[in-house]
C-alpha positions as CSV (number, residue, x, y, z in Angstrom):
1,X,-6.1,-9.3,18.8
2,X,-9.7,-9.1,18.2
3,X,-12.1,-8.8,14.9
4,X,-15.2,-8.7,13.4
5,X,-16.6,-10.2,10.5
6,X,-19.9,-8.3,8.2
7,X,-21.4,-9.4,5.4
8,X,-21.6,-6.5,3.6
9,X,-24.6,-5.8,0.8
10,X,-24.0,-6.6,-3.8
11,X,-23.7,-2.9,-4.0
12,X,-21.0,-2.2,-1.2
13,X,-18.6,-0.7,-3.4
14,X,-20.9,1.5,-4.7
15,X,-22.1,3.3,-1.3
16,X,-20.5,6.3,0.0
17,X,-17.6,5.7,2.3
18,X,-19.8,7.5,4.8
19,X,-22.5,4.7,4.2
20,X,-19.6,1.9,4.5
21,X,-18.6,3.1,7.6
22,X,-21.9,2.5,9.0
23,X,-22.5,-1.4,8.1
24,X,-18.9,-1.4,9.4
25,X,-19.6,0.2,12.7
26,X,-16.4,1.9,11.8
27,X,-15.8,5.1,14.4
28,X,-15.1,7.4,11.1
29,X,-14.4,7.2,7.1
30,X,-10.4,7.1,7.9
31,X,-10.7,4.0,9.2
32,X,-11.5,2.2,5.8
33,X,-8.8,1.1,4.1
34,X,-8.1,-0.9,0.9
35,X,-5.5,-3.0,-0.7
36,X,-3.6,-1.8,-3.6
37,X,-1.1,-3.9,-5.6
38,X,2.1,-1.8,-6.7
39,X,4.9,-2.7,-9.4
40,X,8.6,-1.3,-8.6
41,X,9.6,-1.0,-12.1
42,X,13.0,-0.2,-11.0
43,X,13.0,-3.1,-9.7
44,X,16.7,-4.8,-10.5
45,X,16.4,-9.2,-10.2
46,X,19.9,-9.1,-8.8
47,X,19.2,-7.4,-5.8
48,X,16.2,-9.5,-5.0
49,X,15.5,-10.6,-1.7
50,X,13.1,-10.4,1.9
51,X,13.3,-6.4,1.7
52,X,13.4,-6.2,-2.4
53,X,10.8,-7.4,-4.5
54,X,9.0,-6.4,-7.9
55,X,5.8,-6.5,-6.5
56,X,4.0,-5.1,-2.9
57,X,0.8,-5.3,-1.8
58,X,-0.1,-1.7,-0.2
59,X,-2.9,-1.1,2.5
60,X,-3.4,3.0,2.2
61,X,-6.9,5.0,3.6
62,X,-9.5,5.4,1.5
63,X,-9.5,9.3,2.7
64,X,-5.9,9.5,1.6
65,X,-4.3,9.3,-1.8
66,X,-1.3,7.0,-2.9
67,X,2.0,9.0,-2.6
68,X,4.0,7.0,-4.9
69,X,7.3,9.0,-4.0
70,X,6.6,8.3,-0.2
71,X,6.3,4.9,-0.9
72,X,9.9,4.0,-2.7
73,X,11.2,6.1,0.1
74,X,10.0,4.3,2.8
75,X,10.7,0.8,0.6
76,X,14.2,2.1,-0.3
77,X,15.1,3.1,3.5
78,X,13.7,-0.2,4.4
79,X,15.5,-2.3,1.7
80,X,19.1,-0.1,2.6
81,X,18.6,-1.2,6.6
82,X,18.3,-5.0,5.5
83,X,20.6,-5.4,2.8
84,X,24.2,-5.2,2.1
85,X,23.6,-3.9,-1.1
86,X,22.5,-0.8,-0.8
87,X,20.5,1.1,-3.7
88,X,19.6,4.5,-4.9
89,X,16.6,6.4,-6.1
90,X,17.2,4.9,-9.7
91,X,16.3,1.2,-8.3
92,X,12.9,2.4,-6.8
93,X,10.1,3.7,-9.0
94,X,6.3,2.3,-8.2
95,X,3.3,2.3,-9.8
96,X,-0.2,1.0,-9.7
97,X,0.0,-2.8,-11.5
98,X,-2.8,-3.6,-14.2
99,X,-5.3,-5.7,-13.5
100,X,-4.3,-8.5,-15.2
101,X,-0.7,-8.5,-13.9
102,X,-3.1,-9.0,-10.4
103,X,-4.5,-12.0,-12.1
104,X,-1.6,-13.7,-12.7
105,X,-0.5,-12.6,-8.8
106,X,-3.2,-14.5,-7.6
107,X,-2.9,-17.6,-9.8
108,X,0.9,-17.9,-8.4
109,X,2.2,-16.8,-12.4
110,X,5.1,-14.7,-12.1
């Protein structure tokens, strides 16, 4: 395993990826990525467990966009291979969460 650490400049976020990638020494754009937080709000308590939670923390491309569908699909097939109880479409349904839900992630809330 190896990384690198780079302190990057105040106005990071507001560079171009292409400027990003260069304080990065990042071989191209597609290798930034960020962290999204997503809500399954299908998400059914009962079920809960390792492969079923309300809440998933999403690392996507910049140079891609969020495929909501693809996502419960994946989470769904993976959640079906883990569990005894297996569940439909119905019980998967994602969405970007608000930025205060995050908050109350982060301070350990919900």
């Amino acid at each position: 395993m190896s990384f690198a650490l780079f302190r990057a400049p105040k106005n990071y976020y507001q560079l171009k990826l292409k400027d990003r990638k260069e304080i990065l020494n990042a071989p191209s754009e597609h290798y930034l990525c960020k962290s999204i937080v997503m809500e399954n709000t299908a998400f059914q308590e009962e079920y809960q467990g390792e492969h079923y939670q309300r809440y998933y923390c999403v690392i996507i491309q910049y140079t891609t966009e969020i495929n909501s569908e693809k996502i419960a699909k994946a989470m769904r097939d993976l959640q079906n291979q883990h569990s005894p109880h297996k569940l439909g479409k119905k019980n998967f349904h994602f969405r970007l969460v608000p930025s205060e839900v995050i908050q109350l992630i982060q301070l350990d809330l919900l």
